[in-house]
NUMARMAR-802613 format. One record per residue: y, z negated, x negated of N, C-alpha, C in turn; residue in one letter. Coordinates in pm, whole numbers, padded with zeros to 5 digits, always signed. Each point is the difference from the previous one (the first is absolute). Layout:
REM NUMARMAR-802613
Y Z X Y Z X Y Z X a;
...
This chain:
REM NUMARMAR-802613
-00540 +03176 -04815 -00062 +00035 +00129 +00107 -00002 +00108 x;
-00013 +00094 +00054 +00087 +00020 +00094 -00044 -00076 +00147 x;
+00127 -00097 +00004 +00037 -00101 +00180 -00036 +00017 +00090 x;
+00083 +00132 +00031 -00046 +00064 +00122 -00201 +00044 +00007 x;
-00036 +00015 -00079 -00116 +00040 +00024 -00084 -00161 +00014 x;
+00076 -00050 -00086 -00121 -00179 +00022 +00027 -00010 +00185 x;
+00117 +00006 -00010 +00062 -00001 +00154 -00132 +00021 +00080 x;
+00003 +00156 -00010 -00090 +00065 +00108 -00142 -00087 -00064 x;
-00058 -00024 -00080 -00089 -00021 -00014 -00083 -00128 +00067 x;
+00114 -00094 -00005 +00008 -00157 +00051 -00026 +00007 +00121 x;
+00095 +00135 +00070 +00021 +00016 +00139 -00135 +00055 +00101 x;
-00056 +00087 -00111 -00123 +00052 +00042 -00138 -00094 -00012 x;
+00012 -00085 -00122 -00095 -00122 -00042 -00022 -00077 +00159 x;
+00100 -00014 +00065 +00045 -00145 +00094 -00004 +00069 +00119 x;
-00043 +00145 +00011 +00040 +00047 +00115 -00145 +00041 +00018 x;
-00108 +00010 -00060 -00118 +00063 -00022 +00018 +00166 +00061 x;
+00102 +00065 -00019 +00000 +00096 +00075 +00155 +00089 -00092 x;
-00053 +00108 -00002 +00116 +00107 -00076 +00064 +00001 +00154 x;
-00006 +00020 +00115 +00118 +00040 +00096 +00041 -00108 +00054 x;
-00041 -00125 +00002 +00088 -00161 +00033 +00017 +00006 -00126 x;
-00014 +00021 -00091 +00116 -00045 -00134 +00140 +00125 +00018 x;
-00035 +00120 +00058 +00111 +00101 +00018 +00095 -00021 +00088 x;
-00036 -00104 +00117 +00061 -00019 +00090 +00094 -00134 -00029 x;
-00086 -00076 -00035 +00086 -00139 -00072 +00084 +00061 -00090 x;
+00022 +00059 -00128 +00048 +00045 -00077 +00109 +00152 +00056 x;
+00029 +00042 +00087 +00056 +00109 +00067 -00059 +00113 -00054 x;
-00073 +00055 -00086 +00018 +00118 -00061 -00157 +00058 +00076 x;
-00041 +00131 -00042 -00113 +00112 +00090 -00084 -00066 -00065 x;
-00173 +00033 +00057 -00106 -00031 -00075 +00031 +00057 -00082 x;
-00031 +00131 -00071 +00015 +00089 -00091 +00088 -00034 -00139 x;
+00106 -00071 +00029 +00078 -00076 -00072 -00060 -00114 -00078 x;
-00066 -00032 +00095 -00065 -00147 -00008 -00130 -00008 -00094 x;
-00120 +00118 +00010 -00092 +00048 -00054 +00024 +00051 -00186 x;
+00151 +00044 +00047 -00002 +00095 -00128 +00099 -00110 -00101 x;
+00054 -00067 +00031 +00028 -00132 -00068 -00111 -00086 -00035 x;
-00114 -00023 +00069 -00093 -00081 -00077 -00080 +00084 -00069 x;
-00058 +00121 -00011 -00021 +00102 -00080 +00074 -00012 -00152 x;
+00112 +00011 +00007 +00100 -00021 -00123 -00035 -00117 -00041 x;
-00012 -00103 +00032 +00015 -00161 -00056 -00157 -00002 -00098 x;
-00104 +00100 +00121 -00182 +00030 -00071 +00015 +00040 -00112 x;
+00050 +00135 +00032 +00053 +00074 -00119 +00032 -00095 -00136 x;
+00117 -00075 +00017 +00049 -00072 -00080 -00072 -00096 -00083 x;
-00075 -00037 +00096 -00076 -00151 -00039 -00151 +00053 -00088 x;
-00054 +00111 +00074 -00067 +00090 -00045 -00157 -00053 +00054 x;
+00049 -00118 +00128 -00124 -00060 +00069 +00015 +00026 +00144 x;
-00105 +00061 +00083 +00001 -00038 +00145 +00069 -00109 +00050 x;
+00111 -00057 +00092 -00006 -00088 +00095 +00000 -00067 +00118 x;
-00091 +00109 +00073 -00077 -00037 +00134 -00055 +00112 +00026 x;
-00103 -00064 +00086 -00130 +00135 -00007 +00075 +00023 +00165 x;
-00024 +00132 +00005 +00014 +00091 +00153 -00093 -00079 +00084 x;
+00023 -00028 +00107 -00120 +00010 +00099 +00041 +00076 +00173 x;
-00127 +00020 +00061 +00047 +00050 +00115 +00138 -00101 +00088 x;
-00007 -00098 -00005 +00134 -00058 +00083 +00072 -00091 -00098 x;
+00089 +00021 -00130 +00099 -00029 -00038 -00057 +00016 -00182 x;
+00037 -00104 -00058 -00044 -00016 -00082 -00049 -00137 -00178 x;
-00073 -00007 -00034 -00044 -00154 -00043 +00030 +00018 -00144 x;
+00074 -00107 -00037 +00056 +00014 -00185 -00140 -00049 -00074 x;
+00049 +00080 -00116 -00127 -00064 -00100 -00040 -00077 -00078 x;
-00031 -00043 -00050 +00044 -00124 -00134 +00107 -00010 -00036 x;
+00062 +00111 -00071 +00106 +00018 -00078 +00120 -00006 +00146 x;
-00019 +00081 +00124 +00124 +00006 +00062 +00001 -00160 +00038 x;
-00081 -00097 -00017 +00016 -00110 +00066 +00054 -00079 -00131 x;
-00043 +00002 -00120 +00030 -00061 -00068 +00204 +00031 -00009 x;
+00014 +00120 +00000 +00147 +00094 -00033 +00118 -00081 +00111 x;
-00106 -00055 +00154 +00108 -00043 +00122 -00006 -00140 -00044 x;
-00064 -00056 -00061 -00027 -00149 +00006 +00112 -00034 -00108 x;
+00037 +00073 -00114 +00047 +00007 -00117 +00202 +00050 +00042 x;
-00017 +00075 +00092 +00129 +00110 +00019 +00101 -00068 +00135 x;
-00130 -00053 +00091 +00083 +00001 +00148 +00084 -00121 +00005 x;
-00013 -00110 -00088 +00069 -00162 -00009 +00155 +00089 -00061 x;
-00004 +00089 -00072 +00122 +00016 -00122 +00099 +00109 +00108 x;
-00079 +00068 +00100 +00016 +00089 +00066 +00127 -00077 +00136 x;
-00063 -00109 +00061 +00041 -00048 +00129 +00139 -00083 -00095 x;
-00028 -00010 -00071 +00126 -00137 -00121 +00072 +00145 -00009 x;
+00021 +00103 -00053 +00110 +00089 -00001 +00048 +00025 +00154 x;
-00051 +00017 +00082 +00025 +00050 +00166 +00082 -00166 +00047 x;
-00055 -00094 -00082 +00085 -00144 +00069 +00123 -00022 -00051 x;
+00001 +00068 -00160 +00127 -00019 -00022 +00115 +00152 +00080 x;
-00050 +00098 -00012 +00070 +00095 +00071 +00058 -00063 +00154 x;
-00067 -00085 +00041 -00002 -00045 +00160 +00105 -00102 -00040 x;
+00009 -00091 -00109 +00058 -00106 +00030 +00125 +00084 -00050 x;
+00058 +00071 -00135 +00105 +00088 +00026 +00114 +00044 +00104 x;
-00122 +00028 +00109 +00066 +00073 +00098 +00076 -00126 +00110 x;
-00074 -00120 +00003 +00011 -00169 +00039 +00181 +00002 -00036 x;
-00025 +00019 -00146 +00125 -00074 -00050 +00132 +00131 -00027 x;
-00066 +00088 +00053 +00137 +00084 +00012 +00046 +00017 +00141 x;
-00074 +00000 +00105 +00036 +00053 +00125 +00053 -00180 +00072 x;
-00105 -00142 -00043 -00020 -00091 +00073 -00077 -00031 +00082 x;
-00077 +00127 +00061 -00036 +00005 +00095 -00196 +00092 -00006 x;
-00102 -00091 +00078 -00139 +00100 -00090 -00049 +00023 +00146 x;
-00025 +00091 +00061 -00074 +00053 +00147 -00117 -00028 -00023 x;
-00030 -00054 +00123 -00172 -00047 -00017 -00018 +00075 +00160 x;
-00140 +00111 -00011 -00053 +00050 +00101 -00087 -00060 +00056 x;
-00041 -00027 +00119 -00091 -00111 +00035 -00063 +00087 +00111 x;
-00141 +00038 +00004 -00042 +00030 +00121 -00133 -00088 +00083 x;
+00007 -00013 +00145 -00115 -00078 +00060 +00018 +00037 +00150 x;
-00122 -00056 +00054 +00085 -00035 +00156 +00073 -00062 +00093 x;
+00064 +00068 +00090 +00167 +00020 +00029 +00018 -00189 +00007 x;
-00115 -00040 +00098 +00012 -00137 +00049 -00023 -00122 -00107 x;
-00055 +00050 -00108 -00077 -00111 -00070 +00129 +00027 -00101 x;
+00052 +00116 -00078 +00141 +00023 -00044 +00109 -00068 +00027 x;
+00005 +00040 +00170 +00130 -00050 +00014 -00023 -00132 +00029 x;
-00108 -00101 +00030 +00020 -00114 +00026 -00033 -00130 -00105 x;
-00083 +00056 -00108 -00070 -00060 -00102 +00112 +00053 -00141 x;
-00051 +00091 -00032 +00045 +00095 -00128 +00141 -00042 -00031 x;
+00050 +00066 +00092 +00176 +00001 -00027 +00100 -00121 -00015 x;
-00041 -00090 +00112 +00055 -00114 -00017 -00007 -00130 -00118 x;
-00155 +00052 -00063 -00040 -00051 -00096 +00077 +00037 -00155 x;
+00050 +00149 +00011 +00059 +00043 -00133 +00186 -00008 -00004 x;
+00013 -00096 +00112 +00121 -00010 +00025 +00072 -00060 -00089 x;
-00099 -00124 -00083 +00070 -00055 -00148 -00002 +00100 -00103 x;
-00054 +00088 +00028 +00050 +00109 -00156 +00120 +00102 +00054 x;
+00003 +00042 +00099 +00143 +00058 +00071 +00103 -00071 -00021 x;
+00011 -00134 -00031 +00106 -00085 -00048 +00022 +00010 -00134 x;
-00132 +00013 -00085 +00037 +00063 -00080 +00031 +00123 -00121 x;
+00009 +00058 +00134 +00069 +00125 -00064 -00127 +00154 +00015 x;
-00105 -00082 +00071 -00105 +00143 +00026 +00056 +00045 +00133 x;
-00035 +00168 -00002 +00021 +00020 +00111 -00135 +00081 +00046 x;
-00018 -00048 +00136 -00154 +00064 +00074 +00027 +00158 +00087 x;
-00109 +00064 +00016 -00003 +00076 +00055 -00147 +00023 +00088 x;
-00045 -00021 +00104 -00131 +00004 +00066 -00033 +00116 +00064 x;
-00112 +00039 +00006 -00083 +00068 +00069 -00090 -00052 +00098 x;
+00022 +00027 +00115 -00121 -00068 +00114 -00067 +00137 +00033 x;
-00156 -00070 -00101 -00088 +00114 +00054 -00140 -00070 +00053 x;
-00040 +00025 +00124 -00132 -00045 +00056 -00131 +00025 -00033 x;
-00039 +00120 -00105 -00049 +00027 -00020 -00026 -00024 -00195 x;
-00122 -00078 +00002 -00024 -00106 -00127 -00032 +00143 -00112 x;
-00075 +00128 +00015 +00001 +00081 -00088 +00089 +00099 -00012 x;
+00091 -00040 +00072 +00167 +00104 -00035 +00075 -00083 -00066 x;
+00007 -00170 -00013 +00072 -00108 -00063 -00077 +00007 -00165 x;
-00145 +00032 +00037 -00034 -00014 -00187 +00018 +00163 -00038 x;
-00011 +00149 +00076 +00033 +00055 -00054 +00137 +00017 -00068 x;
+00082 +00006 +00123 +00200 -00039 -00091 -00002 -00090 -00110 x;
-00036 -00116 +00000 -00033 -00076 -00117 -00043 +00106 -00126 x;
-00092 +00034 +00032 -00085 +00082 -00116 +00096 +00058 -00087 x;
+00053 +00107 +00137 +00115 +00108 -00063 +00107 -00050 -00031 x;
+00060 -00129 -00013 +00105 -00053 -00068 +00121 -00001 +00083 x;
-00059 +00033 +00134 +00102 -00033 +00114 +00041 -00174 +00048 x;
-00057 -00021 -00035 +00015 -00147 +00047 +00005 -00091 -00137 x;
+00034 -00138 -00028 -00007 -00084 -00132 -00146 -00089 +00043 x;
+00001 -00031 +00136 -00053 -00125 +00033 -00055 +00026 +00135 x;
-00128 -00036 +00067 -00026 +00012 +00109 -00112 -00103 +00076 x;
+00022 -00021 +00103 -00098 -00074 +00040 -00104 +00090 +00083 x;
-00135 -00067 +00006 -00096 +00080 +00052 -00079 -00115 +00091 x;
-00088 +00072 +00055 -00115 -00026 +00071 -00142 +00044 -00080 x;
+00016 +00022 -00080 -00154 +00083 -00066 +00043 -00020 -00149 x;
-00101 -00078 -00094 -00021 +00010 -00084 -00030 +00160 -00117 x;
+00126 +00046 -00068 +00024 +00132 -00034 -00129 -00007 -00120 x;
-00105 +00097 -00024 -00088 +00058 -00075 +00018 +00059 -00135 x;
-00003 +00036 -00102 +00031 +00023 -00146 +00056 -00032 -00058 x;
+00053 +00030 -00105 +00082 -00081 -00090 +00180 +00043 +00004 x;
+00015 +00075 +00079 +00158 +00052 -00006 +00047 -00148 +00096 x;
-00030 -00072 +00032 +00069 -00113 +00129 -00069 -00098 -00030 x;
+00062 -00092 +00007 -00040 -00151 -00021 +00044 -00091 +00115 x;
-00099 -00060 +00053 +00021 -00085 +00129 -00029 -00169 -00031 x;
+00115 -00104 +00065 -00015 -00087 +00020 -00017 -00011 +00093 x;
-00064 -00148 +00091 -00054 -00017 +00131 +00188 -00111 +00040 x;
+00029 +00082 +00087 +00109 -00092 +00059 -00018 -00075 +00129 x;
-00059 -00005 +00030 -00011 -00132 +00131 -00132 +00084 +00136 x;
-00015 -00111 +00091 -00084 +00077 +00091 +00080 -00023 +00139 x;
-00018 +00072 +00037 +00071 +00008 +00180 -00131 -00023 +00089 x;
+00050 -00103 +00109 -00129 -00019 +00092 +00056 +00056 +00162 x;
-00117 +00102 +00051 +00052 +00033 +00103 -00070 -00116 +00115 x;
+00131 +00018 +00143 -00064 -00087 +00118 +00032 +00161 +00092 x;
-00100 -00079 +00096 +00038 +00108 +00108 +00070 -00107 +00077 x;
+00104 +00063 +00060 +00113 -00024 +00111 +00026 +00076 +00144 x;
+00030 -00099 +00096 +00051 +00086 +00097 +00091 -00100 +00093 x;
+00104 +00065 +00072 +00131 -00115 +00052 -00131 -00074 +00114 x;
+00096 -00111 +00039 -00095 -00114 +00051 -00028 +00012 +00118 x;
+00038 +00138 +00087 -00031 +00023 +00121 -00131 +00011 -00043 x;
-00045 +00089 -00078 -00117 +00116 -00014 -00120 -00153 -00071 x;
+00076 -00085 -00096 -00066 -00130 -00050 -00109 -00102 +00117 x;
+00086 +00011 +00088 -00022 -00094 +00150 -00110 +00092 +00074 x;
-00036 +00089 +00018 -00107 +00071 +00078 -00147 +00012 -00118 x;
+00049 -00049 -00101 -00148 -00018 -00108 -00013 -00152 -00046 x;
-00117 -00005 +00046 -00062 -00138 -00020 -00087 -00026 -00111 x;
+00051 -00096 -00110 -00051 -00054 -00130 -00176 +00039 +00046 x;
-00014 -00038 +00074 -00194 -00013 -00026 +00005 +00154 -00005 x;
+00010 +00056 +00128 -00021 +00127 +00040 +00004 +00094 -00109 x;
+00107 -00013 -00120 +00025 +00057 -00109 -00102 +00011 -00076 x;
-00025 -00138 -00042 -00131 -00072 -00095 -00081 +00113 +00064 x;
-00066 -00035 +00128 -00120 +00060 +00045 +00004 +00165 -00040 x;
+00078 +00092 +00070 -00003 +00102 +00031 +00149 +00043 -00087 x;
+00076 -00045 -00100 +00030 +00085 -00091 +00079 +00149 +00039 x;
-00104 +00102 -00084 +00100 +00103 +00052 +00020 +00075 +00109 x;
-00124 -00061 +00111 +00020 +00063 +00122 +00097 -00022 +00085 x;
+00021 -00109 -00004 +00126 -00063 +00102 +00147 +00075 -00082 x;
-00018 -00047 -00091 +00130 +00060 -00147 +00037 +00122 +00081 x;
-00065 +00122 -00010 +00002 +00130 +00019 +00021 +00066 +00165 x;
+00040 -00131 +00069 +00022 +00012 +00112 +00140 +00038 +00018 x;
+00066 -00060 -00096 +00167 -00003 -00020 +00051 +00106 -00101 x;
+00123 +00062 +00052 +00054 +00102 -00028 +00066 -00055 -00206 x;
-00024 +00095 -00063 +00014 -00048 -00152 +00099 +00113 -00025 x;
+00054 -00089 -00082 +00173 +00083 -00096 -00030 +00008 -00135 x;
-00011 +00094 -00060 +00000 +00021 -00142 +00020 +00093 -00075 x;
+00033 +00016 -00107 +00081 +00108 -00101 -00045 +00138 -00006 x;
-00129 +00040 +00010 -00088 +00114 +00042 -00074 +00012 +00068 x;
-00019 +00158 +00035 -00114 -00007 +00079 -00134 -00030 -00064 x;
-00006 -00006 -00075 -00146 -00045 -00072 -00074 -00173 -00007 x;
+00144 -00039 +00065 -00004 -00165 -00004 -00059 -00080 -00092 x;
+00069 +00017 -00147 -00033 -00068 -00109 -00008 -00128 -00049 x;
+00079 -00072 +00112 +00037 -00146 -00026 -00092 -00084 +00077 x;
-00035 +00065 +00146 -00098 -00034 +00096 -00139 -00001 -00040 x;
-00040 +00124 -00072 -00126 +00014 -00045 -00066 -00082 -00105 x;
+00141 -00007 -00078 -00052 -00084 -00124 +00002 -00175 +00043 x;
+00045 -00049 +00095 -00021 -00103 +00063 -00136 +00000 +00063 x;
-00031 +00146 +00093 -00108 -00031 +00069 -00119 +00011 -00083 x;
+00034 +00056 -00102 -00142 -00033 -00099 +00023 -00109 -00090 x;
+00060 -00071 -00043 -00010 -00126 -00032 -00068 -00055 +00144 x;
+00069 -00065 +00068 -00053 -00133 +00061 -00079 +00038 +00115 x;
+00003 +00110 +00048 -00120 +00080 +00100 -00106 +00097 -00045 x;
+00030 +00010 -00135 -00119 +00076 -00088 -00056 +00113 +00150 x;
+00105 +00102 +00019 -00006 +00126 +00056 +00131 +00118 +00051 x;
-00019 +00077 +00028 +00175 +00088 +00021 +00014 -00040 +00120 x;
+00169 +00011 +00008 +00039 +00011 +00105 -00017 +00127 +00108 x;
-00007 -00077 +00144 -00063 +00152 +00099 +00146 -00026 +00105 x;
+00091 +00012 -00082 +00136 +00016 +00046 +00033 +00131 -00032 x;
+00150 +00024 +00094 +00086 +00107 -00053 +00163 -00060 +00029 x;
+00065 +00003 -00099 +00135 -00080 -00032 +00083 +00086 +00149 x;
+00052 -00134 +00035 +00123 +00044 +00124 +00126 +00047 -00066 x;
+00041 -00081 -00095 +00144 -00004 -00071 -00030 +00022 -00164 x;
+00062 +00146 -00057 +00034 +00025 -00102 +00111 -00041 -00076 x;
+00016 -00037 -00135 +00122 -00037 -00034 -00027 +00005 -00165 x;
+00048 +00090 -00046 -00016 -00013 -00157 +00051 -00065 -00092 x;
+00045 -00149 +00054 +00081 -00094 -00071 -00035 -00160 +00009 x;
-00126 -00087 -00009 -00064 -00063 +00011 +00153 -00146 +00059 x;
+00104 -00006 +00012 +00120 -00060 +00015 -00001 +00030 +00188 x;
+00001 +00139 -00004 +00000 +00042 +00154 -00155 -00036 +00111 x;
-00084 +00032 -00069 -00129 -00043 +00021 +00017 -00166 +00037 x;
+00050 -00097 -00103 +00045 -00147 +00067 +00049 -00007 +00141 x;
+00089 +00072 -00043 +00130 +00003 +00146 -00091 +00074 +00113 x;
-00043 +00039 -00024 -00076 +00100 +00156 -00068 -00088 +00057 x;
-00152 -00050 -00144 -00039 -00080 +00092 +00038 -00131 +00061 x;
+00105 -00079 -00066 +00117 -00108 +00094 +00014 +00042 +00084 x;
+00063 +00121 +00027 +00071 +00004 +00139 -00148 +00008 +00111 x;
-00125 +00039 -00043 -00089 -00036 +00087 -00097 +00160 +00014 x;
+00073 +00079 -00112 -00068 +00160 -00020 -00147 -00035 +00056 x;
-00064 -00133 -00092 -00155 -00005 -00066 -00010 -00044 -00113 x;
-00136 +00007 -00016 -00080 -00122 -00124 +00062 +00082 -00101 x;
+00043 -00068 -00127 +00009 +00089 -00164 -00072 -00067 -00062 x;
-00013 +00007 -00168 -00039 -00044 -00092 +00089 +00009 -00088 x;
+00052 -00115 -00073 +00076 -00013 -00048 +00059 -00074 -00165 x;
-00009 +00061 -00083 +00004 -00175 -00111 +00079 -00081 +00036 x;
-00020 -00140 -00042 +00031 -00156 +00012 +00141 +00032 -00005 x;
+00070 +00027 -00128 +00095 +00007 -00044 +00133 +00085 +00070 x;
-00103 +00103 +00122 +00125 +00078 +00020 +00054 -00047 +00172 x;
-00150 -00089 +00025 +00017 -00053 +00161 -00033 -00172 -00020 x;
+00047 -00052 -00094 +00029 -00174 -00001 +00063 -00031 +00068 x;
+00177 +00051 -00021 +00113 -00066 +00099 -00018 +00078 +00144 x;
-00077 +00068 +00060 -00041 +00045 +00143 -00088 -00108 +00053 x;
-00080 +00000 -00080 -00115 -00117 +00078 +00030 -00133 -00054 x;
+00096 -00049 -00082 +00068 -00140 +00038 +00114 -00017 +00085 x;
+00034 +00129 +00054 +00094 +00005 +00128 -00058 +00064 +00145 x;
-00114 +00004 -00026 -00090 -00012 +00088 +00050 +00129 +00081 x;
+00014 +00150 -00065 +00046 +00088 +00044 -00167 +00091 -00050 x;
-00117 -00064 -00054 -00118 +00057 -00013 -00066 -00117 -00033 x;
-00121 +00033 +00073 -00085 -00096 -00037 -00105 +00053 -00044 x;
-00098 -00073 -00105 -00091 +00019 -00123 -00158 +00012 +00167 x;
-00040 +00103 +00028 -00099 +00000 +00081 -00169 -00067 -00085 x;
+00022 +00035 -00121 -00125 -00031 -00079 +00042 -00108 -00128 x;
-00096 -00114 +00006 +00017 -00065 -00120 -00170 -00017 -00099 x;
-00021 +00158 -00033 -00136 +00004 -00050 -00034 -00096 -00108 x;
-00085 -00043 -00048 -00027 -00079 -00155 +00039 +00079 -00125 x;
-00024 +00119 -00022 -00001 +00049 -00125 +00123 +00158 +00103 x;
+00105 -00054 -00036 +00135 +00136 +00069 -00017 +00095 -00130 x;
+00061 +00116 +00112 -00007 +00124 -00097 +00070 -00003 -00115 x;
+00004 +00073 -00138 +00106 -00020 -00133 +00007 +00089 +00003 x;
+00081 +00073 -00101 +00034 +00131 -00076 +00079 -00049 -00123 x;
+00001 +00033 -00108 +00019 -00012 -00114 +00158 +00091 -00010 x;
+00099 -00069 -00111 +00105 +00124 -00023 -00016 -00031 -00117 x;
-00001 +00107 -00075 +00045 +00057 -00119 +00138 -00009 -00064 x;
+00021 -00011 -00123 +00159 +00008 -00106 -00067 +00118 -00102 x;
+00063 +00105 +00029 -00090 +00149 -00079 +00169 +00058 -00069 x;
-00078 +00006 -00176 +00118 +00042 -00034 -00066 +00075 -00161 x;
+00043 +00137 -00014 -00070 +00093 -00092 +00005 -00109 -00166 x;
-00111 +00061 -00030 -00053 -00077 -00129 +00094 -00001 -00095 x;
+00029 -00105 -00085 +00136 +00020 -00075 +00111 -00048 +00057 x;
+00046 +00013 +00092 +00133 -00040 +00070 -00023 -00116 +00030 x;
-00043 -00080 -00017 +00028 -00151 -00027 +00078 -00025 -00118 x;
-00031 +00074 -00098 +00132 -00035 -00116 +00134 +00032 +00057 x;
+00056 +00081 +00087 +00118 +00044 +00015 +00055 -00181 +00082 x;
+00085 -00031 -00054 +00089 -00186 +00079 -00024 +00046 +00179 x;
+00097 +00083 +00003 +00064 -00008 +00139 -00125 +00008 +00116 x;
-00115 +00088 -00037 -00120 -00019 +00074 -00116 -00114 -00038 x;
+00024 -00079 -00090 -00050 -00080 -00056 +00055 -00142 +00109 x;
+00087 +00051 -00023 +00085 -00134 +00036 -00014 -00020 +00200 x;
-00019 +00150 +00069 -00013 +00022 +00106 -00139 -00047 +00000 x;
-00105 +00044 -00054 -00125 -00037 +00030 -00035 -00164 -00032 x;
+00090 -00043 -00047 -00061 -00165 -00011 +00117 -00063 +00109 x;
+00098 +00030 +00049 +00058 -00040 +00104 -00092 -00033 +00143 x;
-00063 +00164 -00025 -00076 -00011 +00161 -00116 -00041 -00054 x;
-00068 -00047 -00072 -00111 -00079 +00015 +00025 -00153 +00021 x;
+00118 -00060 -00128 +00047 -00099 +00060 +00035 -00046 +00174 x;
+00083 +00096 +00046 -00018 -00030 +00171 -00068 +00018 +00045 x;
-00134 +00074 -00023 -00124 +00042 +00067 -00099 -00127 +00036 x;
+00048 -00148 -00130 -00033 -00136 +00048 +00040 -00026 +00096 x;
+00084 -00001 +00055 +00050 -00051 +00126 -00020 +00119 +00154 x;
-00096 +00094 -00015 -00034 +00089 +00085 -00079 -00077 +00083 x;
């Protein structure tokens, strides 16, 4: 039986889909179709029925991946480790966002850069352009915000980020603890707000947590870099929203102060998303238990 076709087959099994298995795999649908055709042919059994949006294996195609895909990822690990011990050197693609990347991610994989991995990142803001590149084999490793859907991606839960809203302590001093309590987002919405879009994603999802309603704001200060968004509102821009993690050393230097200390603060979940199978390969293996290990200390 011919490799290349288990290949595509594995690829299409895990991808529930002939054109995310074409795209992961580089080659056309058409390519992709007429290779598992051949393998039918071969086997002389259906393995996956058509449906209108992708497609579902059958007994036999499930029994064929369960049997094929362990022997499959063990040839691709040794090809990988090969390449380890001839060059020295194994590139690991990493994509997430820019802030949670560059301040979490990177510094964390800094003990495997010692030895001997080398990184390459993508800062993308957008959580279904990070699992699509993933998909397509652009990326090794990625972090998310959204739990990825089918079987081509496999997600661990890597830590939770808690947002505060902030604003420098001029803007702190004209809002009064009760007044807050009482009246919430009316007073809130009095003050000019800085945030990454105009759609105010960070604000909203705060104001429906702990005010259970939208915001009836419109953002003063744009900034598509949640780092600059800090700094604006320090210097006294206006209120942000912010995770813990990226405005701690501001508001223990008392360059922002925490305006709300609700009972139950907003979360968001991140993701460790990395295509099915590629956990056997070391070098992403070894990346993905790094950052969960530091993800204790998040």
């Amino acid at each position: 039986m011919d490799l290349a076709l288990l290949r595509t087959f594995v690829a299409v099994h895990r991808a529930g889909s002939f054109t995310r298995a074409a795209a992961l795999l580089g080659l056309s649908q058409p390519a992709v179709t007429s290779q598992i055709r051949t393998l039918e042919r071969q086997l002389g059994r259906p393995l996956f029925l058509r449906q209108a949006r992708g497609v579902t294996p059958t007994t036999i195609g499930d029994e064929l991946a369960h049997r094929a895909a362990p022997h499959l990822d063990a040839l691709v690990e040794i090809a990988e480790t090969g390449l380890d011990e001839e060059s020295g050197v194994r590139t690991l693609h990493v994509a997430g966002p820019p802030e949670f990347t560059a301040l979490r991610v990177l510094p964390a994989l800094t003990p495997l850069v010692g030895q001997g991995l080398a990184v390459r990142t993508s800062f993308l803001g957008n959580t279904e352009e990070i699992l699509d590149g993933l998909a397509a084999g652009h990326h090794d490793l990625a972090v998310a915000t959204a739990r990825p859907r089918g079987g081509l991606l496999v997600s661990t839960p890597l830590c939770d980020e808690e947002y505060v809203l902030v604003a420098a302590p001029r803007w702190a001093a004209r809002l009064s603890p009760d007044v807050l309590l009482r009246k919430g987002a009316v007073v809130l919405e009095r003050l000019p707000v800085v945030e990454v879009h105009e759609s105010l994603p960070f604000v909203a999802r705060y104001w429906a947590s702990v005010f259970e309603t939208k915001p009836a704001v419109a953002a003063t200060v744009i900034a598509p870099d949640l780092r600059a968004v800090r700094e604006s509102a320090a210097s006294g821009a206006g209120l942000a929203v912010l995770p813990r993690y990226l405005c701690e050393d501001a508001l223990a230097q008392g360059r922002l102060v925490a305006l709300l200390d609700p009972p139950v603060p907003p979360l968001r979940t991140y993701f460790l998303v990395v295509r099915t199978g590629t956990l056997a390969l070391a070098p992403i293996a070894r990346a993905h238990e790094e950052l969960l290990r530091a993800a204790g200390d998040w």
